[in-house]
Each structure stands twice: as C-alpha cells, then as structure tokens.
C-alpha positions in Angstrom: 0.0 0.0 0.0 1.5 3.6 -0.9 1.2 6.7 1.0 1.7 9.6 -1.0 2.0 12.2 1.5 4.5 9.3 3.2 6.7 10.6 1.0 7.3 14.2 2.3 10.4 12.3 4.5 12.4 12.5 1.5 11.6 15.7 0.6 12.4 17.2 3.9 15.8 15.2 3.4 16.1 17.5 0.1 14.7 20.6 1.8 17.8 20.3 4.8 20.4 19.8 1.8 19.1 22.5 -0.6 19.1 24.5 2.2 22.7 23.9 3.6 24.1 23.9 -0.1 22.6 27.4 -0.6 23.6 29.0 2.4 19.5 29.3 3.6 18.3 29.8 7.3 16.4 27.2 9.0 15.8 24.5 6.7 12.9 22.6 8.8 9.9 24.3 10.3 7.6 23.0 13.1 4.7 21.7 11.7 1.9 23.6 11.2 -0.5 23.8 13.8 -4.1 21.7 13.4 -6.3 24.0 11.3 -8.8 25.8 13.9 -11.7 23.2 15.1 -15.1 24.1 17.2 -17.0 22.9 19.7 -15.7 19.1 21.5 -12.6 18.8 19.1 -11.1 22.0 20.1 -10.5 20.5 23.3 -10.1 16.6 23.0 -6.8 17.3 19.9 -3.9 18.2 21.4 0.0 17.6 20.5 3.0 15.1 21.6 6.2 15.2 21.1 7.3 12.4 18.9 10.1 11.7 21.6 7.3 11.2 23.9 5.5 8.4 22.1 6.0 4.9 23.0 8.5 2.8 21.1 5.7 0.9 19.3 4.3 4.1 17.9 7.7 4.9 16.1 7.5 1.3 14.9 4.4 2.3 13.4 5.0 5.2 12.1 8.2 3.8 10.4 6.2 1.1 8.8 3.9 4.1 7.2 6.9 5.6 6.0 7.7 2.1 4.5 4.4 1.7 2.8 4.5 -1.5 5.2 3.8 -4.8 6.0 1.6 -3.9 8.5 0.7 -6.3 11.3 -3.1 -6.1 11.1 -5.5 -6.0 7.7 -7.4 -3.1 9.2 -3.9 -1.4 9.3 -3.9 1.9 6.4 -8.2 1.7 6.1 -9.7 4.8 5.8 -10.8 6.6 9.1 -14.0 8.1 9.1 -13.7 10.8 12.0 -17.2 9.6 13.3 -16.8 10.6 16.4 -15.6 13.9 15.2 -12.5 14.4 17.0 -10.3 15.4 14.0 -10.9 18.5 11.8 -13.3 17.3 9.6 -12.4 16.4 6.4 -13.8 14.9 3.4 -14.0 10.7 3.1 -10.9 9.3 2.6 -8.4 11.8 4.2 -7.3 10.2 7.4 -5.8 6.7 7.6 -5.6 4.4 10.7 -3.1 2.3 11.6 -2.3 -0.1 14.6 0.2 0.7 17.3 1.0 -2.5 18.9 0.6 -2.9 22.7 2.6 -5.2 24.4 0.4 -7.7 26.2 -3.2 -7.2 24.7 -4.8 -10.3 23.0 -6.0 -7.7 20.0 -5.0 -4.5 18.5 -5.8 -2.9 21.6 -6.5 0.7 21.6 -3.6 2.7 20.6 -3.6 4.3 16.9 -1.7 6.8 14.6 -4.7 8.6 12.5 -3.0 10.4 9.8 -3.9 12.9 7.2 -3.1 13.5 3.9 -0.5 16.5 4.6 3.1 16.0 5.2 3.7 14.5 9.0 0.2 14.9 10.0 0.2 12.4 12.2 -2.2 12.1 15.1 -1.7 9.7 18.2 -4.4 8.0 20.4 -4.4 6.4 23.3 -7.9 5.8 24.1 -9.4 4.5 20.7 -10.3 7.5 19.3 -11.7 9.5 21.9 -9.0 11.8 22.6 -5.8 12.8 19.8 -2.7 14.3 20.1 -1.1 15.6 16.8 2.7 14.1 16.7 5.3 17.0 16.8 8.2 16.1 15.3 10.3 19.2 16.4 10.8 17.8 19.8 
C-alpha cells in the first residue's frame, strides 16, 4: 500500500540539503498547527512530542513511512472521523493504523490517524476519543 503524503520524509531530506548547499536559514519548520476546530474537538486534539510516544508508535510510524507490512489488515483503512475528533475532512483523508501494545490479546487501543498533509500524524491512546497531533520538532 502507498502513502503519498509518506513521502514528504524525502523531501524534507532534500529541503535540509538545498538549504545547507545554498547558504539558507532554517531549513525545517515545526509543523503547522491543526487547522482551527469548534465545539468538543477544540478541546479533546492536542500535540506530543514524537520523543514522547511509546517505542511501538515509532514502529508504526516507520512502517507508514515504509508503505508496510503492516501487522493487522485493518492497518492503512480509511478513518472516518465519526466521532468527530479530527478536523473534519472529506471521506478518505485520514488513515488508521495499529500501534501494537505489548500484552493485549487484540489491536488494543492505541492508533496513529493520519492525514493527507506532510507529518500529520495524530496519536491515540484511548481509541479515538482523545488525539494528540505528533510533533516532530521535539
């Protein structure tokens, strides 16, 4: 399975280098903050640092950046944002996949959600009821 927006790793490799060869400033920005949401979402999305997440969720997220094998068949489905959590978006913009937990007989309940821009990524604990958008800058 290919994930386009997957791709952005290399060109923020090729970003970094253009910018040392040419002499530039800052090469890498934070990512952009989640677009302005209303009501329940504004409070339940929130950020983590990726240095934060647990081990399995870097797994995970290295195995999108892979295009896979993923562990589970449900793994890079389309999300549907029914409980509304997310910034709404139109069908087909956010993917799930599995982050493993050690120990649980199933998938358990830990996800990364992400969206169709460059390293939006959004981590859940609690399956789906609360996110926190991966920040990568820390």
């Amino acid at each position: 399975m290919s994930i386009p927006h997957r791709i952005a790793k290399a060109g923020v490799l090729a970003a970094l280098a253009s910018s040392l060869l040419l002499g530039g400033g800052t090469a890498l920005a934070a990512p952009a903050p989640s677009a302005p949401l209303s009501g329940t979402a504004l409070k339940a999305v929130g950020h983590v640092c990726y240095s934060a997440l647990p081990s399995q969720a870097h797994d995970t997220l290295d195995l999108i950046d892979e295009g896979g094998p993923y562990p589970y068949p449900k793994d890079g489905t389309v999300f549907g944002n029914r409980e509304g959590v997310l910034p709404k978006q139109s069908t087909g913009y956010y993917h799930e996949y599995t982050v493993i937990t050690p120990g649980s007989p199933d998938r358990g309940a830990r996800r990364i959600v992400t969206g169709k821009k460059a390293q939006e990524d959004y981590y859940t604990a609690d399956h789906y009821r609360s996110f926190s958008r991966v920040d990568f800058s820390c």
